[in-house]
C-alpha positions in Angstrom: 0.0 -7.9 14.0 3.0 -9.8 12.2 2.6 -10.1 8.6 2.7 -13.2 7.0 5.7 -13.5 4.6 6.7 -16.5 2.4 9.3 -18.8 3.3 11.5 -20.7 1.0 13.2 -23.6 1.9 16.8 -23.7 0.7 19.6 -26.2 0.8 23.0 -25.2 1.6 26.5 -27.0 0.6 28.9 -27.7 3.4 32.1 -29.6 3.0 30.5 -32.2 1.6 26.6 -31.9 3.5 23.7 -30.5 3.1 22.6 -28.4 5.4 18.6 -27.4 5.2 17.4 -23.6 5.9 14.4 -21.5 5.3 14.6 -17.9 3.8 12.7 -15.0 4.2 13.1 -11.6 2.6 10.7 -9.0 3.2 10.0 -6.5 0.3 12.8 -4.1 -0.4 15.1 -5.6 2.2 18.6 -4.8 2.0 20.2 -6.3 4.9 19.5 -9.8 6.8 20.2 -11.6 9.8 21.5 -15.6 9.4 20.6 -17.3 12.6 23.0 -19.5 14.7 20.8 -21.6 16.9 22.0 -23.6 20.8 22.9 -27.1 20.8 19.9 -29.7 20.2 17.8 -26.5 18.9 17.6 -26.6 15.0 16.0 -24.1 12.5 12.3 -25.1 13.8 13.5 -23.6 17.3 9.6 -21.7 18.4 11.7 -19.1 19.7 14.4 -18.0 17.1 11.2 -18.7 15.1 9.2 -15.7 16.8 12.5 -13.8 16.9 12.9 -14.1 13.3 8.8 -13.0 12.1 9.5 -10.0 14.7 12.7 -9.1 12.3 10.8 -10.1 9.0 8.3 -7.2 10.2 10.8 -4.7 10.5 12.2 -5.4 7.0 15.0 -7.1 8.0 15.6 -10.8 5.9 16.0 -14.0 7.9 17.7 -17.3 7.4 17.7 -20.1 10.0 19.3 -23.4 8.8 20.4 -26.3 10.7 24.3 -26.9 11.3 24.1 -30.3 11.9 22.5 -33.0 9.5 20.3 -35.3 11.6 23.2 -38.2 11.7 25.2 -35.8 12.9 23.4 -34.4 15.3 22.8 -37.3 17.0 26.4 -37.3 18.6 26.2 -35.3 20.9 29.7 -34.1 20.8 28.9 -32.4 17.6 26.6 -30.0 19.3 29.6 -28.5 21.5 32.4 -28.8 18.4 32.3 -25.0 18.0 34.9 -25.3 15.3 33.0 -26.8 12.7 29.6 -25.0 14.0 31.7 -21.7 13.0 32.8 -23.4 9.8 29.1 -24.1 8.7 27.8 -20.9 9.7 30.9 -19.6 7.4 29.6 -21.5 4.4 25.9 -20.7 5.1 27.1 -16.9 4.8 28.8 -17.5 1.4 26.1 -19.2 0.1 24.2 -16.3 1.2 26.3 -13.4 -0.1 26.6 -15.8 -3.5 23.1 -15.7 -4.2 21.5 -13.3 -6.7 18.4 -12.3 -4.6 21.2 -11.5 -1.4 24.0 -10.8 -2.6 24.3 -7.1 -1.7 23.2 -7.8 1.5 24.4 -6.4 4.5 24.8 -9.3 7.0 24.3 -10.0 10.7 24.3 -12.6 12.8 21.6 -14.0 15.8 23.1 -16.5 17.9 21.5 -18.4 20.8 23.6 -20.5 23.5 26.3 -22.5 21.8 25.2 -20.8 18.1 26.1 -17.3 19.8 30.3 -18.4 20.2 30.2 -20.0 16.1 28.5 -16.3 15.0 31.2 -14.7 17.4 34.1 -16.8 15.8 32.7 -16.6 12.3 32.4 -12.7 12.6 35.7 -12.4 13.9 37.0 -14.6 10.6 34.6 -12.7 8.1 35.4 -9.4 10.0 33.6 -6.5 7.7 31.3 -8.5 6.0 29.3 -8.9 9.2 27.6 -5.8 10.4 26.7 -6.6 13.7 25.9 -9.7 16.3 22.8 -10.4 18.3 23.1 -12.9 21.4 20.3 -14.2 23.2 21.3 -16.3 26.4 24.3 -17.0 24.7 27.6 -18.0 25.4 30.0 -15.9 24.1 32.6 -17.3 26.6 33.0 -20.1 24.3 34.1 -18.0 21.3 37.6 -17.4 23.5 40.2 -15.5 22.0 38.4 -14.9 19.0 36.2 -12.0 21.4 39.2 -10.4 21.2 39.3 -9.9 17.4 35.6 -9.2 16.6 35.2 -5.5 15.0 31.5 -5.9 14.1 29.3 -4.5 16.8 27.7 -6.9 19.3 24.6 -7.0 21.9 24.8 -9.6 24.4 20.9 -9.9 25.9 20.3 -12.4 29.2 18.0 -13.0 31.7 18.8 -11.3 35.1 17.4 -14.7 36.5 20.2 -17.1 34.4 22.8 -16.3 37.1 25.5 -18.7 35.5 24.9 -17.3 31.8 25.0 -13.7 33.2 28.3 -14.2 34.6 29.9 -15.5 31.9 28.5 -13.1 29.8 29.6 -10.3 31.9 33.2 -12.1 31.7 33.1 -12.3 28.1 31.7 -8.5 27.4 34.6 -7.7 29.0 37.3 -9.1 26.3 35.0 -7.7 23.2 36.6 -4.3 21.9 34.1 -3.5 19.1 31.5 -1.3 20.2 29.1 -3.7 22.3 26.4 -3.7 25.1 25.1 -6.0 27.2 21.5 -5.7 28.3 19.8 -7.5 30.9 16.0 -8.3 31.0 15.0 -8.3 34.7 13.3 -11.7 36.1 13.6 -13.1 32.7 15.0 -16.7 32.9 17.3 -18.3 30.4 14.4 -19.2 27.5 12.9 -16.0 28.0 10.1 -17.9 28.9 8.4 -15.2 31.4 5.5 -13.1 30.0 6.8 -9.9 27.4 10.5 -11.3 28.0 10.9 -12.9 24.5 9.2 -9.8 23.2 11.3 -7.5 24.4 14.6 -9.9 23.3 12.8 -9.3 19.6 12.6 -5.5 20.4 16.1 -5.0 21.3 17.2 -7.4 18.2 15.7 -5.6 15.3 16.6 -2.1 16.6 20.0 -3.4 16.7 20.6 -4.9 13.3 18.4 -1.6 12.1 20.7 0.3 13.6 24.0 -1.3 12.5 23.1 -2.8 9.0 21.3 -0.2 7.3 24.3 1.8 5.1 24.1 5.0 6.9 24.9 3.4 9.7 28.0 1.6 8.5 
């Protein structure tokens, strides 16, 4: 049973916006993961959501903010401008690191479709200050060159029913030289909607960023 932890809203300066988040961080956490969520998702997404409790549990903070305000949000080119999706998850992780409560943190990134290229283009910018990188039916083909230039170490999870995202996945675990895996959940479809599959997405999550942020590890 997930225990109930309390969540503080928090609001995040951005070139000029605001962006909105909520923060969680369990008793005697030391590391966290800042979320990077799909286009049209936001920080209310059910799923990151669920992803995020299942990391809260294993002692692991959480912050998922949203990268667009609503205005801009509602062009829709926004939600594909990986560019400045990479430059506001950048300023979410130095407002982060900046303060008091975090700033020793050790940091990692979850991103989900679109968020999963900004967290692999802002951890190839930030390059040691990110741990490690979580993807869940992401694409990390979007992220380009930048693949090439990520050290932190990364686990790409899709469904072995998203045919399309699996391929591209495949493509881009293929430029990434830091230490990576790609793991595939059988049947699962791309919004890990099938019984256990979301689960098992949360499962393979918190042993990663437990196994990459904790100090020893690092």
């Amino acid at each position: 049973m997930l225990t109930t932890l309390r969540e503080q809203l928090v609001r995040i300066p951005a070139g000029g916006i605001t962006m909105e988040g909520n923060l969680v961080i369990p008793p005697d956490a030391r590391t966290a993961a800042i979320f990077a969520h799909g286009s049209g998702s936001s920080r209310h997404s059910p799923r990151n959501r669920f992803v995020a409790s299942v990391l809260q549990e294993a002692g692991i903070g959480t912050l998922l903010f949203d990268l667009l305000t609503r205005e801009e949000d509602t062009v829709y080119e926004n939600r594909f401008n990986i560019e400045l999706l990479t430059d506001r998850l950048k300023a979410a992780t130095r407002w982060f690191r900046e303060q008091p409560q975090t700033s020793g943190f050790t940091i990692g990134y979850f991103g989900a479709s679109t968020g999963t290229a900004s967290a692999l283009r802002a951890a190839a910018d930030l390059g040691p200050a990110i741990g490690a990188v979580v993807s869940r039916g992401g694409r990390p083909d979007m992220a380009e060159q930048a693949l090439l230039k990520v050290k932190a170490p990364v686990l790409l999870i899709v469904g072995g029913s998203d045919p399309v995202v699996l391929d591209l996945n495949r493509r881009a675990y293929g430029m990434i030289r830091a230490d990576k895996h790609l793991e595939i959940i059988p049947h699962a479809t791309h919004l890990f909607e099938e019984p256990g599959a979301l689960e098992e997405v949360s499962r393979l999550a918190a042993d990663w960023f437990t196994r990459h942020l904790t100090p020893a590890a690092r």
